[in-house]
C-alpha positions as CSV (number, residue, x, y, z in Angstrom):
1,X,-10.0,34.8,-38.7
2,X,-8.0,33.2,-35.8
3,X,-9.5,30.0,-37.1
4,X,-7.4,30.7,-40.5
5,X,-4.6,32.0,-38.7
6,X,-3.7,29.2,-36.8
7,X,-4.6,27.1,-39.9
8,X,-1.7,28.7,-41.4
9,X,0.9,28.4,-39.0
10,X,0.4,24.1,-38.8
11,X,0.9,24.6,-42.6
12,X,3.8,26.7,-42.3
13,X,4.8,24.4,-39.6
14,X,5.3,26.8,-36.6
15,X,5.8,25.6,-33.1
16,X,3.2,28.2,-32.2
17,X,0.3,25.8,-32.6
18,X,1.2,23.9,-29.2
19,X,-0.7,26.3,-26.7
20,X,-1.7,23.6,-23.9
21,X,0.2,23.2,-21.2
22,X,-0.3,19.6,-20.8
23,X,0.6,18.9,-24.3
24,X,3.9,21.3,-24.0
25,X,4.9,19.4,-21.4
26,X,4.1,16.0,-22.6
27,X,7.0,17.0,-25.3
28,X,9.3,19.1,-23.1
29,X,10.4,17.0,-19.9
30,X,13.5,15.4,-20.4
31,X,14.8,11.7,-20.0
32,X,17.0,10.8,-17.5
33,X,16.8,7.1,-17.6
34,X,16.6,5.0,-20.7
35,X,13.1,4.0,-20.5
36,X,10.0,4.6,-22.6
37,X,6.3,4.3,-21.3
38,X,4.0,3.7,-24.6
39,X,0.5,3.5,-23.8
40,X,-2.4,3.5,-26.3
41,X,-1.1,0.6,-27.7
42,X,-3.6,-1.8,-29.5
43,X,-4.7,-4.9,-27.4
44,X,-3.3,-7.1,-30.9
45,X,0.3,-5.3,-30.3
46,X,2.5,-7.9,-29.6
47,X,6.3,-7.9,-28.2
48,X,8.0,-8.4,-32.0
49,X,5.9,-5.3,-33.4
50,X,6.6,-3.3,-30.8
51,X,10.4,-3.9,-31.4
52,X,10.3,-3.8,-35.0
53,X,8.7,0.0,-34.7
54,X,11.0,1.1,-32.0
55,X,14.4,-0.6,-33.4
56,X,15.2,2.0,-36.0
57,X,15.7,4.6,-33.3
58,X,18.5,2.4,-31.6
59,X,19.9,-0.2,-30.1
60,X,17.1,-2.0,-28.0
61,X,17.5,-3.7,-24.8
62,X,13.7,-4.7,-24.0
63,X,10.4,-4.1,-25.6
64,X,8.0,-5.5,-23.2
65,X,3.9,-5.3,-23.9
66,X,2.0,-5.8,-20.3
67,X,-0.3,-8.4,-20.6
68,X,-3.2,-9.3,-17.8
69,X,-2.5,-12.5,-15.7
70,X,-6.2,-13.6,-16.3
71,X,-7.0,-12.9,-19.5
72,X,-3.7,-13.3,-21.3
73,X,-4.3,-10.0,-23.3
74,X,-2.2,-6.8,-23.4
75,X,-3.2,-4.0,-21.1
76,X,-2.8,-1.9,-23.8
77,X,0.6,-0.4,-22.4
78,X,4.0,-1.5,-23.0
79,X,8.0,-0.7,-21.6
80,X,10.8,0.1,-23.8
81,X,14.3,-0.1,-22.8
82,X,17.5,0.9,-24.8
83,X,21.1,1.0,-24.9
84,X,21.3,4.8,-24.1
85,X,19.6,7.9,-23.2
86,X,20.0,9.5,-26.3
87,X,18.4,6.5,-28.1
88,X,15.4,7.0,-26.4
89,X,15.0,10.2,-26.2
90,X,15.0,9.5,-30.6
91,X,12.5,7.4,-30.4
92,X,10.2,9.3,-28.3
93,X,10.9,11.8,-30.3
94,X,10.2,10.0,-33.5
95,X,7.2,7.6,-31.9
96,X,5.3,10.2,-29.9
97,X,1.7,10.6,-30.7
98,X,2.0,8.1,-34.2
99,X,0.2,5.2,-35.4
100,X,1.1,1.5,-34.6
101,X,-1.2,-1.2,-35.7
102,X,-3.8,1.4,-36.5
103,X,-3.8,3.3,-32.9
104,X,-2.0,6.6,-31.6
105,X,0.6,5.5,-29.3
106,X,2.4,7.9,-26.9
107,X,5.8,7.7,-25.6
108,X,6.4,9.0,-22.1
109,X,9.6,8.8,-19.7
110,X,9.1,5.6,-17.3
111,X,8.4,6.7,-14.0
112,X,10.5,3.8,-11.1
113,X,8.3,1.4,-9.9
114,X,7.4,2.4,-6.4
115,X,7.8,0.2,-3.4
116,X,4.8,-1.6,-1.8
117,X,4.9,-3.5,1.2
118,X,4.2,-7.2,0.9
119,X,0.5,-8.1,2.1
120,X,0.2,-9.1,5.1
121,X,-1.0,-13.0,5.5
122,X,-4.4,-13.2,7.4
123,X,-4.8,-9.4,7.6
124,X,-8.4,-8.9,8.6
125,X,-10.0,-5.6,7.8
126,X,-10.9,-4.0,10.8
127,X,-14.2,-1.7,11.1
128,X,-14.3,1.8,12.6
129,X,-14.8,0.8,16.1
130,X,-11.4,-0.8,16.0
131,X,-13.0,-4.5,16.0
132,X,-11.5,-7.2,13.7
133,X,-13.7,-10.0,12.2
134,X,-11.8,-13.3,13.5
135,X,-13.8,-16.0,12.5
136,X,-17.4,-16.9,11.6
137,X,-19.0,-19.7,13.6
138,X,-22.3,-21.7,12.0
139,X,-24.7,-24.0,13.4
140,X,-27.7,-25.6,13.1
141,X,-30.2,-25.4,16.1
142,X,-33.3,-27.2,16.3
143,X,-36.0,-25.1,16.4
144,X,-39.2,-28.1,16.6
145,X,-41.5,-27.5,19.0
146,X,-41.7,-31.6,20.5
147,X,-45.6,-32.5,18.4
148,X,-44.5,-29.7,15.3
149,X,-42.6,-31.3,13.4
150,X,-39.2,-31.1,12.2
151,X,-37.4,-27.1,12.0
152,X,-34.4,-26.3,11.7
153,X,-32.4,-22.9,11.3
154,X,-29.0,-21.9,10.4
155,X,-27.5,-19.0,12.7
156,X,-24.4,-17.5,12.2
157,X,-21.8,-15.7,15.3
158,X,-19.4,-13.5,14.1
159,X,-16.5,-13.7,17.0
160,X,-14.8,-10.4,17.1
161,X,-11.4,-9.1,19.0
162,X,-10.5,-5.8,19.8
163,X,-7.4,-4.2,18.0
């Protein structure tokens, strides 16, 4: 019975259906910047379709899929940029959770990149004794015994430095 109930309402076409609370508030948060997220995206979604299927909805500034350095292929996430906030707040309105190039793409505010620091060159990872590995020394010692013959072995020494 609740089975048919609920039935009914997505036929009626009641808000009612939405119970989940991640799903509420994957719809309710508001904008306040005009950038899109879109993830789900198909890896064959390229820059042109994804600004073809988000220019009805307003003036565009950027439609950017994120493709991997090595492989060349998308990442199956993209950026959208436009004009105004109330442009994209239509097209995630109009784009969220529908088909592009046969995959269900959402539409989520863009979040600001946050800061991180530079690497460091020649940072060393140091272990838990507070040691760092410096540098790795190899040699070859003979190992014949005068009459024996010819042996040879290969020894590493790891030089370390306290922090």
């Amino acid at each position: 019975m609740a089975f048919y109930s609920a039935f009914r309402r997505v036929l009626n076409g009641s808000s009612s259906v939405i119970t989940s609370p991640f799903v509420s508030a994957r719809f309710s948060s508001t904008l306040t910047a005009p950038k899109l997220f879109i993830s789900g995206l198909n890896r064959n979604t390229t820059d042109e379709k994804l600004r073809e299927a988000f220019a009805p909805f307003g003036q565009l500034v950027e439609a950017k899929v994120i493709m991997d350095r090595a492989t060349q292929r998308s990442k199956g996430f993209a950026f959208v940029t436009y004009a105004s906030i109330e442009e994209a707040e239509k097209a995630r309105e109009g784009m969220n959770a529908k088909f592009l190039d046969g995959w269900v793409i959402f539409v989520d505010p863009a979040k600001p990149k946050e800061y991180r620091p530079p690497p460091q060159p020649n940072s060393q990872q140091s272990s838990e004794f507070g040691f760092k590995t410096n540098k790795t020394i190899g040699c070859i010692c003979d190992m014949s015994n005068g009459d024996k013959g010819d042996e040879r072995a290969f020894v590493n020494f790891a030089l370390e430095e306290e922090i």
